[in-house]
N, C-alpha and C positions, 0 to 999 in steps of 0.2 A: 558403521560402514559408510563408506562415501558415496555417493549417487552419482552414477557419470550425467553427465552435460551432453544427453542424446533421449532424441524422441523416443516415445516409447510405446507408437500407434495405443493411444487412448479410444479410435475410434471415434473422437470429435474433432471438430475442425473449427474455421475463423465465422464461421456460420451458425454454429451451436448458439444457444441459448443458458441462460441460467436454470431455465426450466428444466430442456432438456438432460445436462448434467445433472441434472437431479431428481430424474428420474428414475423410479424404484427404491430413491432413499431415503429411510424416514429417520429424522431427527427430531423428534419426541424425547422432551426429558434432557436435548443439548443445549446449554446456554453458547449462546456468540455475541461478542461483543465489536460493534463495528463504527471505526469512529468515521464523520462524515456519510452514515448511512441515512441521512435525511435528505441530499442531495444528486443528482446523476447517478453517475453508477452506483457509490454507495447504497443510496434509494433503493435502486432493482436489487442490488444484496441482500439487504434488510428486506423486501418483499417477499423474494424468493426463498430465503430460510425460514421465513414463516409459513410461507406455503407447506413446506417441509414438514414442516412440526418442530420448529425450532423456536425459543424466545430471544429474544433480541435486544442488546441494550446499547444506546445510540445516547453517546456522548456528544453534545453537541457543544458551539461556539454560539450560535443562536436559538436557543433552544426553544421561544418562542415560534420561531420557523420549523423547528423541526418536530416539537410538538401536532403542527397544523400539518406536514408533510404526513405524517404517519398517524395522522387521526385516523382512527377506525379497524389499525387493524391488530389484532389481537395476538398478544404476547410482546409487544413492544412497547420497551420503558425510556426514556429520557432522561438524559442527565444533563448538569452542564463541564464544558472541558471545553477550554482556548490551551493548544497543544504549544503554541507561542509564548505561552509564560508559566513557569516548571512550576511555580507554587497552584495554578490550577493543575496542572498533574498530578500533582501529591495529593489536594484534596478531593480528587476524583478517585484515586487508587485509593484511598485511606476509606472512602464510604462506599466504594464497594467492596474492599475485605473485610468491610465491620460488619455486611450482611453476610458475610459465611456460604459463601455461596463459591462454585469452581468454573472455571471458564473452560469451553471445549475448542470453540474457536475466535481466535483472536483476528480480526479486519483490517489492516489499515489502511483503510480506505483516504480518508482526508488528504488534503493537496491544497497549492496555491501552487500557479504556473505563470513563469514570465513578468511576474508582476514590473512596477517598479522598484528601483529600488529601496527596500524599505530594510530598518534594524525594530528589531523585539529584544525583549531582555537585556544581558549586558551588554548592546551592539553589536547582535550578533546578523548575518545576514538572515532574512527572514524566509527564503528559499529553503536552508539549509537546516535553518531551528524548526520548520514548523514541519518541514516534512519527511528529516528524518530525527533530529536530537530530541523532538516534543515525544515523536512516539519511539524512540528509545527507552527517554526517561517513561513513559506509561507503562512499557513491556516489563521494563526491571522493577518497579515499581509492584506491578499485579503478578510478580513472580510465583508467590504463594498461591493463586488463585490457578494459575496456567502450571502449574508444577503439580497440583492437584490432580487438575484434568487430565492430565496428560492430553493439554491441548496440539491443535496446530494454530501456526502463525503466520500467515498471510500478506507480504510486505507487498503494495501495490507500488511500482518501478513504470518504468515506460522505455520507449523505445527511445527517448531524450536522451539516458544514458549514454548514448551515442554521440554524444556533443561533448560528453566530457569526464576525465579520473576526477579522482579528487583532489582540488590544489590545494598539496599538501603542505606549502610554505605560504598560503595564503586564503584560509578556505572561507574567511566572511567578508574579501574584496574590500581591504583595508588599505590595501597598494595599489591596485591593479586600476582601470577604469572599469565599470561595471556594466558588467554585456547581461541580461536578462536569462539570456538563454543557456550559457554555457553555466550560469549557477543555477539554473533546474535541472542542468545535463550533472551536473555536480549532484545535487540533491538526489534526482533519478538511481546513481551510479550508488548513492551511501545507503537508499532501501533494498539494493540487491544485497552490498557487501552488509549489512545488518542482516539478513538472511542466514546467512552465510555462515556469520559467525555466533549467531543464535542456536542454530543447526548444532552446534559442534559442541557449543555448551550444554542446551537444553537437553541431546538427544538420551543423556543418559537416566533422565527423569519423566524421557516418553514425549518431551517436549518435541516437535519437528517444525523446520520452519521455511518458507519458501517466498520466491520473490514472482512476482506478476506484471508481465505489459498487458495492461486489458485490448489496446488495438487503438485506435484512429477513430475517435467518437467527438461528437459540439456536443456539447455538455455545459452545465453553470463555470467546468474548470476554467472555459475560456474569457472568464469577464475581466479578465485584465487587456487582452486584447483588443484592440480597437479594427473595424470594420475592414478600415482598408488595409489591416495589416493580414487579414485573413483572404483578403482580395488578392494582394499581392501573393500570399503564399498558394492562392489555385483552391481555398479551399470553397470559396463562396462568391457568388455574386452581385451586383449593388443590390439585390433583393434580399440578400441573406439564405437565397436556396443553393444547395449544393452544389458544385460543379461536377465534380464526379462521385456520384452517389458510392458509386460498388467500391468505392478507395474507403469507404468508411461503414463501423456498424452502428447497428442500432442499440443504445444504452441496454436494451436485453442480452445482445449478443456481447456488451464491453463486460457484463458483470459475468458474463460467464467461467475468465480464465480464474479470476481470483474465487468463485464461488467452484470451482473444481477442485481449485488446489488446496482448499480450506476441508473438501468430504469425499473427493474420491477415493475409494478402495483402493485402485492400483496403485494409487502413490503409499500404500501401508508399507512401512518401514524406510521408506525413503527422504528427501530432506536438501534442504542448502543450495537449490537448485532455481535459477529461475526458468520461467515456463508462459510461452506467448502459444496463441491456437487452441487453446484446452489441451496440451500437450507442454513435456521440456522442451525448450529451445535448444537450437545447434548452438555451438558458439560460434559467434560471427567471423567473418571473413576478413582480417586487417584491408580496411580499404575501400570494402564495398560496398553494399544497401544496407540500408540499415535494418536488417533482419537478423535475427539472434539476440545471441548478446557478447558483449565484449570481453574478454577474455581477463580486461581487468576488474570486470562489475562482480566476477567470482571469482577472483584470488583469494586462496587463501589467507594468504600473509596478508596482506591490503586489509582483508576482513578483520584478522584481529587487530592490524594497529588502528585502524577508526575505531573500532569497540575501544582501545583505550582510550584514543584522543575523544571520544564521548562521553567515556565514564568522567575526565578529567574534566571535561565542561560542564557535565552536567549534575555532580557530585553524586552519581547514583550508579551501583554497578552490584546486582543482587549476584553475582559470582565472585565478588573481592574476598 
């Protein structure tokens, strides 16, 4: 069944916490797997499902960093995984189905935002490969593990989406001149439509899958940004304190939408939908704030032809 594209008063707001969503629910006995949850928001996810009674395994790129992030707290393991180069995905998925173990919730947390331009792999944009083809290839990859679980899946999106579809005659800016922004508006746009069409594959093995703007958070995301570009855009001041605090939350309240949408109850049987506020989002307004979401970040059809133009990149596609 398809899940319309409207709120669904959850009862939480842009104010909630991870805590708060998770309140009254224990997940004891759930494994989640959350890549990038040694940093910002990821960090408070991996926290918070532990508080839970949840364990936790945190794939990292730096896993000496993430080791030291998450010293101390209990049920959280460490791995290593650069989501930028496929053969560390393969051997990340290959040793954790060799422990025989199911995943209940899947994270994807991880991100690079704005950077410069940079190519990984076979010259591919590195916006595009790391933050949605890497955890593509992961998801298809731990197929067996999350088919198991009858996990949920978690695709962390942004309101960036809003900069841009997918250039579909040009998606690693091999033509074009390279605008930073409009290929994380791209990247943004392909963690929804990966959503989407996860949703439609997985659901009939219990799999559901959903996409997330955690909100307006300074975070480690932004260290590709340089100071005065953060100046310029109102976020900050030559001190680096806020300019307008209430425009932005606190890493507790950013990890909240994707820690909702990974165990709340209400969303039981639903799916393919993305969701800002701890609630779905409307779909947005051709033209106006960027609030929502775009009406092509949940196309259907969009969604499966990325799924294939992924699978064809990435030579991995556990539905072939």
């Amino acid at each position: 069944m398809t899940t319309a594209q409207h709120k669904i008063g959850s009862g939480f707001g842009r104010r909630s916490t991870a805590d708060d969503v998770l309140a009254g629910i224990d997940l004891t006995g759930r494994l989640a797997v959350v890549t990038g949850g040694y940093s910002g928001l990821g960090l408070e996810t991996t926290r918070a499902l532990v508080r839970a009674g949840a364990r936790v395994v945190v794939p990292a790129r730096r896993r000496a960093a993430a080791e030291e992030a998450v010293a101390g707290a209990e049920g959280v393991e460490v791995d290593e995984l650069d989501l930028g180069d496929l053969d560390s995905v393969r051997a990340f998925a290959d040793r954790f189905l060799a422990s025989g173990r199911t995943i209940d919730l899947l994270i994807d947390s991880a991100a690079v935002m704005a950077c410069p331009e940079t190519r990984v792999g076979p010259g591919w944009e590195a916006q595009f490969a790391i933050n949605h083809l890497g955890h593509f290839a992961l998801a298809n990859r731990l197929w067996p593990a999350l088919a198991a679980g009858g996990a949920r899946v978690v695709s962390v999106s942004s309101t960036g989406h809003h900069a841009s579809d997918i250039r579909w005659d040009d998606p690693h800016w091999k033509r074009d001149a390279y605008d930073k922004w409009a290929a994380y508006g791209q990247a943004k746009t392909a963690n929804a439509l990966f959503a989407v069409q996860l949703d439609v594959l997985g659901r009939d093995s219990g799999v559901r899958a959903f996409s997330v703007h955690p909100g307006g958070i300074l975070t480690p995301l932004q260290r590709h940004l340089p100071r005065e570009e953060m100046m310029e855009r109102g976020w900050i001041d030559e001190n680096g304190a806020l300019l307008v605090p209430e425009a932005f939350k606190t890493p507790e309240q950013g990890a909240a939408t994707q820690v909702w949408a990974a165990t709340s109850p209400r969303l039981s049987g639903m799916g393919g939908v993305y969701c800002e506020d701890c609630d779905i989002a409307e779909v947005a307004v051709p033209d106006g704030e960027r609030v929502g979401v775009r009406a092509y970040a949940v196309d259907p059809a969009s969604a499966a032809r990325l799924w294939a133009l992924s699978a064809e990149l990435t030579g991995v596609d556990a539905f072939a």
